[in-house]
N, C-alpha and C positions, 0 to 999 in steps of 0.2 A: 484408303481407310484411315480415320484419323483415328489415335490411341487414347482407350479410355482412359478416364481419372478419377482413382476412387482413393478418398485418402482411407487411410488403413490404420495409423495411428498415432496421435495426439500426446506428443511429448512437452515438455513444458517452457522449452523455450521456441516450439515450428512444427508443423505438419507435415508427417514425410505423406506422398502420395506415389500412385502408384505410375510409370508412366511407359508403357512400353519394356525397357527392361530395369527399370528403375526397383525390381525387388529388392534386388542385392543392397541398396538404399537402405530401406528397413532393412534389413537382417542386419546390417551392418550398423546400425544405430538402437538395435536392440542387443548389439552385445553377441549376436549369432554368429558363428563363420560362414562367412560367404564365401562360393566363387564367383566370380564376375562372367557373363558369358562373352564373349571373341566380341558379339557387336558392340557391347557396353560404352558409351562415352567415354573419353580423358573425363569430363565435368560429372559425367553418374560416380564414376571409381575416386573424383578428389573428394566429391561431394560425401559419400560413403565415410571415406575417411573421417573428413572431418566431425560428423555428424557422431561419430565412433569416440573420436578423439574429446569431444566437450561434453559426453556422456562419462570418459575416463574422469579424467580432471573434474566434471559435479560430482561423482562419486568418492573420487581421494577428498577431495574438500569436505564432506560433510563424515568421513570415515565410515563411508558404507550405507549412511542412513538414509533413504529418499523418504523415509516418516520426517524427518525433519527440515527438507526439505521444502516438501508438500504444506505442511503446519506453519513454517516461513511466510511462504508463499500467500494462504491465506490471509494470516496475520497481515502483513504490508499493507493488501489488496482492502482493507476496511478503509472506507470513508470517514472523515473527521466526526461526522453527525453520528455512526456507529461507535467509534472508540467513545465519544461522549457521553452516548448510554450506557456505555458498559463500566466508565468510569465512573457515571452517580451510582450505576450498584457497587461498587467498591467502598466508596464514599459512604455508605449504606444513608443515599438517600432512595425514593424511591422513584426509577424514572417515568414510570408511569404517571405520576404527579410533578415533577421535580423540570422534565425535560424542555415540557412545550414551552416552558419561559426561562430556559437557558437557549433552546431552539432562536425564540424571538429576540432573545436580547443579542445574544451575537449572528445572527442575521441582520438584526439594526448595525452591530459594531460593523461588521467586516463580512456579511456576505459570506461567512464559514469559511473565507478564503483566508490560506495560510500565508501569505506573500501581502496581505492587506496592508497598506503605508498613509497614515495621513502628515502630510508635507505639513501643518501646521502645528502638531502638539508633538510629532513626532511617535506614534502609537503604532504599533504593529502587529501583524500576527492576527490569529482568530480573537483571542479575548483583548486584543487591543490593548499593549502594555506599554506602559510609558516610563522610560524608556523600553525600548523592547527586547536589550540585553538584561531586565530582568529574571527574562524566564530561562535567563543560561542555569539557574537555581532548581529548575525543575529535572533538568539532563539536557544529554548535549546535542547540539544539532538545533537547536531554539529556532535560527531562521529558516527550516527549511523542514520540520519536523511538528506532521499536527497536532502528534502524542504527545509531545512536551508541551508545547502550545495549550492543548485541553488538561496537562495535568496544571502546568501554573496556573490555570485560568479558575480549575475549579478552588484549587489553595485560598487562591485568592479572594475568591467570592464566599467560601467557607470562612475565613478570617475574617470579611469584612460586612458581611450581610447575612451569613448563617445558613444561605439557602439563594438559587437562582430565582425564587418566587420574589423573595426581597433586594435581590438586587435588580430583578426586573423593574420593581415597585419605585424605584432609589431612582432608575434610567427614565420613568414614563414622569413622575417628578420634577425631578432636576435636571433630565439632559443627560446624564452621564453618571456610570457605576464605579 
């Protein structure tokens, strides 16, 4: 008879599931005391362990808090095209109106891709900075970082166009914002 598997519960960095004698797994990654039973694996009882062990150490790290955690975790987990919106409400423009042609013009630039490089002007990044150690000005982590990326980006277009609608207009023009 082969042993069911039913996962049981959804941690944030892996699925413990259930397998055979594989409880003591969860319990022991929920911080439970476990006994192990005599059939138990060497690989259920290290696995136990460690499952136990990187639940200790995410909890000393964040000093108890998995609210912050969790709130981390979401944050990260946003898309460039999301931080974007969120950031013309900051900017108090309004993205309802504001976005579709920030949307289009860096779509045109770089494909919303943060790693975007053109070997001829030397342009990088989502809003395509030239140089692209520009946007070390907006915070850190510029090459690799979309938040920084969309906040110099929007700076910029606030300083130099007033609005994505105009520097859309400035791009369908001239070629370039």
């Amino acid at each position: 008879m082969a042993p069911i598997r039913t996962p049981i519960r959804t941690c944030t960095r892996f699925t413990l599931a259930v397998a055979g004698t594989a409880i003591a797994l969860v319990a022991a990654a929920s911080g439970a005391e476990a006994a192990f039973p005599a059939s138990a694996s060497a690989q259920t009882v290290a696995a136990a362990q460690m499952a136990s062990t990187a639940q200790t150490a995410s909890a000393a790290t964040l000093d108890g808090s998995a609210q912050q955690l969790t709130l981390a975790a979401r944050h990260h987990r946003l898309r460039p095209r999301q931080i974007a919106w969120r950031m013309l409400r900051k900017k108090h423009w309004s993205p309802d109106y504001q976005y579709p042609y920030l949307n289009r013009l860096w779509k045109h630039e770089s494909g919303w891709n943060k790693h975007a490089e053109n070997p001829y002007s030397g342009a990088y990044g989502i809003p395509q900075a030239v140089p692209g150690s520009k946007m070390a000005s907006a915070g850190p982590n510029w090459r690799d970082n979309a938040r920084t990326q969309i906040r110099w980006g929007l700076r910029y277009i606030r300083a130099r166009y007033n609005s994505p609608r105009r520097a859309w207009r400035h791009e369908q023009a001239d070629g370039w914002y």
